[in-house]
C-alpha distance (Angstrom), angle and dihedral (degrees) to the residues before:
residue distance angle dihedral
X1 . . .
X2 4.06 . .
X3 4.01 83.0 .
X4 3.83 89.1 53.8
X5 4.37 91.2 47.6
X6 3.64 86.3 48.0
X7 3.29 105.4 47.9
X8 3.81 86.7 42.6
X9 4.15 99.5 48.7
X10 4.46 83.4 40.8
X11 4.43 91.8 52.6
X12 4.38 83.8 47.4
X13 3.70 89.7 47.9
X14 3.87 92.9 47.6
X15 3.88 91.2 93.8
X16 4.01 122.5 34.7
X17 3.79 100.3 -102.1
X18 4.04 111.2 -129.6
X19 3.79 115.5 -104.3
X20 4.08 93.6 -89.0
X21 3.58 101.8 58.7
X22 3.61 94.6 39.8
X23 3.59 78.4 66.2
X24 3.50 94.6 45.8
X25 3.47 92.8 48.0
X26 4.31 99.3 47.7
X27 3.63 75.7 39.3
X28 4.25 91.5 60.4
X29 3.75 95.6 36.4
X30 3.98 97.6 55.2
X31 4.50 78.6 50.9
X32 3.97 82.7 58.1
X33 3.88 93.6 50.2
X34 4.02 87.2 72.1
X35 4.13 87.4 38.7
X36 4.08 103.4 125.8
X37 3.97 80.0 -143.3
X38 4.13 99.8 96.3
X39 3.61 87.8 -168.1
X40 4.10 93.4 60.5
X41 4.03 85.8 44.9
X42 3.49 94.3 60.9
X43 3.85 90.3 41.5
X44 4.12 83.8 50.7
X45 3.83 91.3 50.3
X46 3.53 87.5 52.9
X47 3.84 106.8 50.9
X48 3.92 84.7 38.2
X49 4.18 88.2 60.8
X50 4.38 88.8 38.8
X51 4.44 81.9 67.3
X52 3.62 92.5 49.2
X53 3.91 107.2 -178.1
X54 3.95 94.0 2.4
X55 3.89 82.9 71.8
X56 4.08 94.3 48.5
X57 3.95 95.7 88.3
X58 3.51 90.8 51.8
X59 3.89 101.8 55.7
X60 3.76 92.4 41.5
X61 3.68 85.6 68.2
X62 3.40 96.9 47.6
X63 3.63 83.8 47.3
X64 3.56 96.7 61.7
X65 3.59 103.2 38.8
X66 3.78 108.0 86.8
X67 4.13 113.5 -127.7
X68 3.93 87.3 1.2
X69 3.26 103.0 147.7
X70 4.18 94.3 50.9
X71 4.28 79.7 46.7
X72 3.28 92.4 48.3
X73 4.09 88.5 53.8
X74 3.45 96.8 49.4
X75 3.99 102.8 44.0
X76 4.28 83.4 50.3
X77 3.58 84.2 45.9
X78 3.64 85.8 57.3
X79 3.58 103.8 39.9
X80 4.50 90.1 49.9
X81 3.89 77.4 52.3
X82 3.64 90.0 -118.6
X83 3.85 128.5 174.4
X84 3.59 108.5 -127.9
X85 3.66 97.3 -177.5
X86 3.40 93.7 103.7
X87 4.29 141.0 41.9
X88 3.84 90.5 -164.1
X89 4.21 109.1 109.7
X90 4.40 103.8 -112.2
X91 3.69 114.8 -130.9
X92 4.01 115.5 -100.8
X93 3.64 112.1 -94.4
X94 3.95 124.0 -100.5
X95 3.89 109.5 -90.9
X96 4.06 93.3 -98.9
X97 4.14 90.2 46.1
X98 3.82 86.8 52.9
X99 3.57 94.3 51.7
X100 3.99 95.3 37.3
X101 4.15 85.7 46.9
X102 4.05 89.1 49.1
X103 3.57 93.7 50.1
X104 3.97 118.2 -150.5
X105 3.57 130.2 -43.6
X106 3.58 127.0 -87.9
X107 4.50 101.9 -140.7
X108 3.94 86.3 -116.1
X109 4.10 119.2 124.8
X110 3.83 87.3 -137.5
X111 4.20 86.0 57.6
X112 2.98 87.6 49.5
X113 3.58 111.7 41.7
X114 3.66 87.6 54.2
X115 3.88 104.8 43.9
X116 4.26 84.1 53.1
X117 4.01 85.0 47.7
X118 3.77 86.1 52.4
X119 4.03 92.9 47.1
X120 3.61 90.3 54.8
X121 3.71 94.5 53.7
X122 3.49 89.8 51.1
X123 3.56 84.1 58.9
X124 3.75 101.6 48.4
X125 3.73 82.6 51.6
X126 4.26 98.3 55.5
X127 4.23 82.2 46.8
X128 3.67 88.9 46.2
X129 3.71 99.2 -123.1
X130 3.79 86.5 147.6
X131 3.65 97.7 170.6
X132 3.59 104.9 51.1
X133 4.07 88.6 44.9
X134 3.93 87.5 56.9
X135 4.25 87.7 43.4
X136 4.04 83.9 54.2
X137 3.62 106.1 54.8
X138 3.73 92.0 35.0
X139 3.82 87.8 57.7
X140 3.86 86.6 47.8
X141 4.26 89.8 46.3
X142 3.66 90.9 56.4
X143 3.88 100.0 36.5
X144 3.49 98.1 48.6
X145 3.66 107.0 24.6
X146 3.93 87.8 158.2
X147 3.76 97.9 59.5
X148 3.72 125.0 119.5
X149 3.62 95.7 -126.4
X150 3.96 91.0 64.2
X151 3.86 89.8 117.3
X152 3.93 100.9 54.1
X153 3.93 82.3 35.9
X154 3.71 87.7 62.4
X155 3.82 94.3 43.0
X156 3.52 101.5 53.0
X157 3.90 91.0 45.2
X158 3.63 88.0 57.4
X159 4.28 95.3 40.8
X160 4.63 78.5 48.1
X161 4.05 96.7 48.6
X162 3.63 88.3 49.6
X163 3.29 100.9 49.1
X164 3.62 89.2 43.4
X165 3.78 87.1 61.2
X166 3.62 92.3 43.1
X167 3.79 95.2 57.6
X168 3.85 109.0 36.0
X169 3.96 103.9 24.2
X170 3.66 123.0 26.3
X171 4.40 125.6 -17.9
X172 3.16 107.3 -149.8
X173 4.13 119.0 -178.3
X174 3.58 141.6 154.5
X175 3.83 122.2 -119.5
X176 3.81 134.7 -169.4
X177 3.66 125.9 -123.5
X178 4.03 81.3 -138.3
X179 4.08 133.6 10.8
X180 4.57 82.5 -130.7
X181 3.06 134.6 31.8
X182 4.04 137.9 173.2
X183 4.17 105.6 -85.7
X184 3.91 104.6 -119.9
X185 3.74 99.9 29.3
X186 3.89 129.9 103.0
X187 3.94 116.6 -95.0
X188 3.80 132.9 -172.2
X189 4.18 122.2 -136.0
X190 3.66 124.5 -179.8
X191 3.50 127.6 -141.5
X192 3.81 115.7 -144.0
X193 3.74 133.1 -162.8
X194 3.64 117.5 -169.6
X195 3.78 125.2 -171.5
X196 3.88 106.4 -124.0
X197 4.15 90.7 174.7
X198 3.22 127.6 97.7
X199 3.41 100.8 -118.2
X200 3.82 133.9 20.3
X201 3.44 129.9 -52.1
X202 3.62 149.1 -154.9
X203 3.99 131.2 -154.1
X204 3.87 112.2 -163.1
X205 3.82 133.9 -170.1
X206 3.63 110.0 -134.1
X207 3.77 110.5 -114.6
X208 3.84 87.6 -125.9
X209 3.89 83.9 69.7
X210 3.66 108.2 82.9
X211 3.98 104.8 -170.9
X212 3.96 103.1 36.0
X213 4.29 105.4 -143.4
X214 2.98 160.6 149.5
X215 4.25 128.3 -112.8
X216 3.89 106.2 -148.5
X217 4.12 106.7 -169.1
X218 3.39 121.1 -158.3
X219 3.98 130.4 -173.9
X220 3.68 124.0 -176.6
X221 3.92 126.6 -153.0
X222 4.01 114.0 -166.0
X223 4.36 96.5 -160.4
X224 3.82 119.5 -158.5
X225 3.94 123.7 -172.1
X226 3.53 89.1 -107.7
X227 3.50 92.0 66.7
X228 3.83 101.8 -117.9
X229 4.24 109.8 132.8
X230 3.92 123.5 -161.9
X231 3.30 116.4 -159.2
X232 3.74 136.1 -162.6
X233 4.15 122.7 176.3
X234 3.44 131.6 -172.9
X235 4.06 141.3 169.5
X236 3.86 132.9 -129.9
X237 3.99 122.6 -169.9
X238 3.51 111.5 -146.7
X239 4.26 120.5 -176.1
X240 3.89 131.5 -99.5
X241 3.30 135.2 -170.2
X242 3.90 115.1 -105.5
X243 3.90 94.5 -122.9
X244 3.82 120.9 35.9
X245 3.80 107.9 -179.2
X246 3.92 109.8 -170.8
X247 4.06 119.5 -169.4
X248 3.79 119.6 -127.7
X249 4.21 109.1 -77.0
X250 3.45 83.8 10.4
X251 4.41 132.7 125.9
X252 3.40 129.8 -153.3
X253 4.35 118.8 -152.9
X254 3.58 140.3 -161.4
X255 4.02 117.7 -179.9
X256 4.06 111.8 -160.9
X257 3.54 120.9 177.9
X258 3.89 119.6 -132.8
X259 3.93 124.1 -171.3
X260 3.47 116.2 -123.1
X261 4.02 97.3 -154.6
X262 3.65 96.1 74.3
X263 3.65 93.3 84.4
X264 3.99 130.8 60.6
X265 4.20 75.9 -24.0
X266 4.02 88.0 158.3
X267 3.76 88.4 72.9
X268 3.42 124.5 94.9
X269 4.06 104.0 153.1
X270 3.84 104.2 66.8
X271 3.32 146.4 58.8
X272 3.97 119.9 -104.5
X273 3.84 138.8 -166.8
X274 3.37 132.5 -137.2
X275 3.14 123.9 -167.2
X276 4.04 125.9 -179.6
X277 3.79 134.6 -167.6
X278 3.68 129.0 156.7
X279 4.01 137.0 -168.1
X280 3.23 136.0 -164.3
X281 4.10 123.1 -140.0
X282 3.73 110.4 -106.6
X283 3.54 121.1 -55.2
X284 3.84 139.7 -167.3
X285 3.73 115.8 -116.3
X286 3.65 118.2 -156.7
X287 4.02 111.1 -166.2
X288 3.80 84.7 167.5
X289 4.05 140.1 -126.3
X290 3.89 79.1 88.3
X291 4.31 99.9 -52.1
X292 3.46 106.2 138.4
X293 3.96 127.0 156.4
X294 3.30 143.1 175.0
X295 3.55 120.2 -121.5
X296 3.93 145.6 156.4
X297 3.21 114.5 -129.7
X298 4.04 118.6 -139.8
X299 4.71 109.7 -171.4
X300 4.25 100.1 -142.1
X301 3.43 101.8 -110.1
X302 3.88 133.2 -114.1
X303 3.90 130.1 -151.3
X304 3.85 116.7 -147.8
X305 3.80 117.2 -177.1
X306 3.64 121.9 -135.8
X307 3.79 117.6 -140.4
X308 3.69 120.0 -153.8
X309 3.96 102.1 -113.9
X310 4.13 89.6 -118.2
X311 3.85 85.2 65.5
X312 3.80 103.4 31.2
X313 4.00 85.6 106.9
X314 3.99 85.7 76.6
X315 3.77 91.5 63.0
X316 3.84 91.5 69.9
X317 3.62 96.3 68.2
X318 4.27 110.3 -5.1
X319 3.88 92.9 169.7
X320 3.90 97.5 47.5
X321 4.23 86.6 44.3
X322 3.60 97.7 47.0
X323 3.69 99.7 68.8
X324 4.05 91.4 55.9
X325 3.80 80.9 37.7
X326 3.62 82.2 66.6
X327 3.80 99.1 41.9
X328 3.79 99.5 45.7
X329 4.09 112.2 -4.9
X330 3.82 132.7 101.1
X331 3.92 116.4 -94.7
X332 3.46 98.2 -112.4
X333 4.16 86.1 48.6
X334 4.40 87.5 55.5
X335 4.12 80.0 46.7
X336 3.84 97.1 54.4
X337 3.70 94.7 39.6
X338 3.86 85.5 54.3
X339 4.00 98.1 46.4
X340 3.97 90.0 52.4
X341 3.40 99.3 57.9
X342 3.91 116.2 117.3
X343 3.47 111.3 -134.0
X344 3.78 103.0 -102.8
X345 4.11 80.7 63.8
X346 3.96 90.9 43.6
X347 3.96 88.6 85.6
X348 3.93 96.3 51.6
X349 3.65 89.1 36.3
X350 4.05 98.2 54.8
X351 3.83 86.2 49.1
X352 2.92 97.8 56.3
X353 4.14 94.4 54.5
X354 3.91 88.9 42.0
X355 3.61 90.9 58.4
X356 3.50 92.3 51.0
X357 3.74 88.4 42.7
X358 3.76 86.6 60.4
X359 3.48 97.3 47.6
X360 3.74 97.1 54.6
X361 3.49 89.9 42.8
X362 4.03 87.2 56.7
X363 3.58 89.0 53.7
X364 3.79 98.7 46.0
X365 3.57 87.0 59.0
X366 3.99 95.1 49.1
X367 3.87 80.3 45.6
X368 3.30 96.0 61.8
X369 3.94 100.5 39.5
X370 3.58 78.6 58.9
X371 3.99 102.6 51.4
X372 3.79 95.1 -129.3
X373 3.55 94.9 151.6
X374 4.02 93.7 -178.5
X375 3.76 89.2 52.0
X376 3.44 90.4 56.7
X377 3.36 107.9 50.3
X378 3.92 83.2 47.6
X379 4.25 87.3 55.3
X380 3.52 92.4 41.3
X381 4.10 93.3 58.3
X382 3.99 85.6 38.1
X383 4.31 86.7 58.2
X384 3.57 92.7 41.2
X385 4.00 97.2 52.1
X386 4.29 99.0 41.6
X387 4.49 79.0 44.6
X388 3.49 85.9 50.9
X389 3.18 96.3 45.7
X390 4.02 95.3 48.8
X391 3.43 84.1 54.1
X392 3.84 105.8 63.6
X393 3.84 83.7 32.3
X394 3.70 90.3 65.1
X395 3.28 113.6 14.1
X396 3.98 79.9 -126.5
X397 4.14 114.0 138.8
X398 3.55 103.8 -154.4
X399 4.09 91.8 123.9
X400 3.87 110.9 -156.3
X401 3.65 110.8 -23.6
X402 3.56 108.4 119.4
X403 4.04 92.3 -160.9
X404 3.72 84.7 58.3
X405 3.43 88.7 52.2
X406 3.35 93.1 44.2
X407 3.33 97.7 59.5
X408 3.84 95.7 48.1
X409 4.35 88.0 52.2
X410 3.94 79.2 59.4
X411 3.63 101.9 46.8
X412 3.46 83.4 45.9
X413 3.90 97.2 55.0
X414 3.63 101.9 46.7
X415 4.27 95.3 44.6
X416 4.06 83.8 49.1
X417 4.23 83.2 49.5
X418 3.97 93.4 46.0
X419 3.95 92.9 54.3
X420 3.33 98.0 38.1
């Protein structure tokens, strides 16, 4: 990695940059300084001490500005358009979101250089070559701090460092004492460390630090049929220990208990999520004979949903009760069966709405042959909720064409058939 950055900041210093993107570039490095990534602060320090005086003017104003460099990572923050409601690394984009989020190309070999740099580090990633993907777009940061695609840049360095960590140091994840749970009551989650080295190693709270801890973060989604979400999120700090030594192939654990009626607690009709992650500021990892790092360390999240206690029956068997759901139950009852099944259901389950799907698309159709204008406006609602309810199923946007649908049920089927 530090061969990669050096290599990078020596090929950029190769030819005297004119006065404009020296700027640029002092301009980029003093960003880095307030990077959570220690690695890219170090390489920022360094590139800041290669311009000498040039880089002077520029630290005496972040000198004198008081908090500037926390400022100065919230208003750029703002100006990427960034959500900084949360600390916790976002999954990369689908293929067609990337490309819709990136926007088009603009014909020159720089564009394009970098947007096939990025498309093979979205590649590394899906084979899990998670170091060399995080080596790629930090090459790309630092050689073309200018380019338009600095924001995703930054993402998917971030989404590559952790997974780095995740896979060849320590895996740290959070997991529920149950996949349901009544909404409003009091559940326990455990956080879990688990030595992926192959040796021991040691996590330490910098001394710096005064109250050693952990930030839980929780967001809440309350789902309705009709598609519409609220959503409330909130964070808890819970304590650590300053040194956490963990033996090779071993785990460390810490169960906390979080209650679920502080959020949305005055509904008791529909279904909510609630999902929790948890970081923890950065740390220094000792793997020993002298391998330290500095890392900060993100727990994969988990999503529980909370049942109002008037449905909680449905959790015991959502598959078997969301085909009388669908003869005799409520809407919202058909949609909470549907959200609660586990995925090896998730293939019976979304045939069973696609079918229906179909069949009140049939009779829409007949409907309107027929002129019965009651009927379908009836139909029409009928469409709209089992779509809708596809939709936040699956995650699937194929609104309410029931061939589309169709054809997704399918899919669906035979991959479920080829692992099983």
């Amino acid at each position: 990695m530090k061969i990669v950055l050096a290599c990078a900041i020596a090929a950029g210093m190769l030819q005297e940059p004119v006065p404009t993107e020296r700027t640029e570039r002092i301009r980029l490095a003093i960003e880095w300084l307030s990077d959570p990534d220690p690695q890219l602060r170090e390489a920022a320090r360094k590139e800041l001490l290669s311009w000498g005086r040039d880089a002077v003017p520029k630290l005496e104003e972040l000198l004198n500005a008081k908090g500037a460099l926390e400022i100065y990572r919230i208003v750029r923050e703002i100006e990427l358009g960034k959500s900084i409601g949360t600390e916790l690394p976002q999954p990369l984009p689908s293929d067609d979101d990337f490309l819709r989020k990136i926007g088009r190309a603009d014909g020159t070999t720089v564009d394009a250089y970098v947007r096939s740099k990025m498309a093979d580090a979205r590649r590394l990633h899906r084979d899990k070559q998670f170091q060399k993907a995080y080596d790629l777009v930090t090459a790309l940061l630092v050689l073309e701090p200018k380019s338009r695609y600095a924001a995703e840049l930054n993402h998917m360095r971030r989404v590559f460092d952790n997974m780095v960590t995740q896979t060849s140091i320590v895996r740290t994840r959070v997991i529920p004492s149950a996949a349901a749970a009544a909404a409003g009551s009091k559940i326990e989650v455990l956080l879990r460390m688990e030595n992926a080295w192959k040796g021991a190693i040691t996590l330490t709270t910098d001394k710096e630090i005064a109250r050693p801890m952990v930030i839980v973060e929780i967001v809440v989604e309350r789902l309705d049929p009709n598609g519409s979400v609220t959503r409330a999120n909130r964070t808890e700090e819970f304590p650590m220990d300053r040194e956490v030594p963990i033996a090779m192939g071993a785990q460390w654990e810490k169960t906390i208990t979080l209650d679920t009626g502080v959020d949305l607690s005055d509904d008791q009709d529909y279904l909510r999520t609630y999902t929790v992650g948890a970081w923890m500021p950065v740390l220094k990892i000792n793997r020993g004979m002298g391998i330290e790092v500095q890392k900060r360390i993100f727990f994969e999240p988990v999503t529980i949903k909370l049942v109002p206690r008037k449905h909680l029956h449905l959790a015991e068997d959502p598959l078997g009760k969301l085909g009388k759901a669908m003869d005799s139950a409520s809407v919202n009852e058909v949609f909470i069966c549907a959200m609660l099944l586990s995925d090896d259901q998730k293939p019976q389950g979304v045939e069973l709405l696609v079918s229906a799907l179909e069949r009140a698309a049939e009779n829409l159709k007949k409907a309107q042959e027929k002129g019965k204008l009651d009927e379908q406006e009836h139909l029409r609602n009928g469409v709209a909720i089992i779509a809708n309810i596809l939709t936040t199923l699956t995650a699937e946007k194929r609104g309410t064409d029931a061939k589309k649908w169709r054809q997704y049920a399918d899919n669906l089927k035979a991959t479920s058939k080829k692992s099983d």
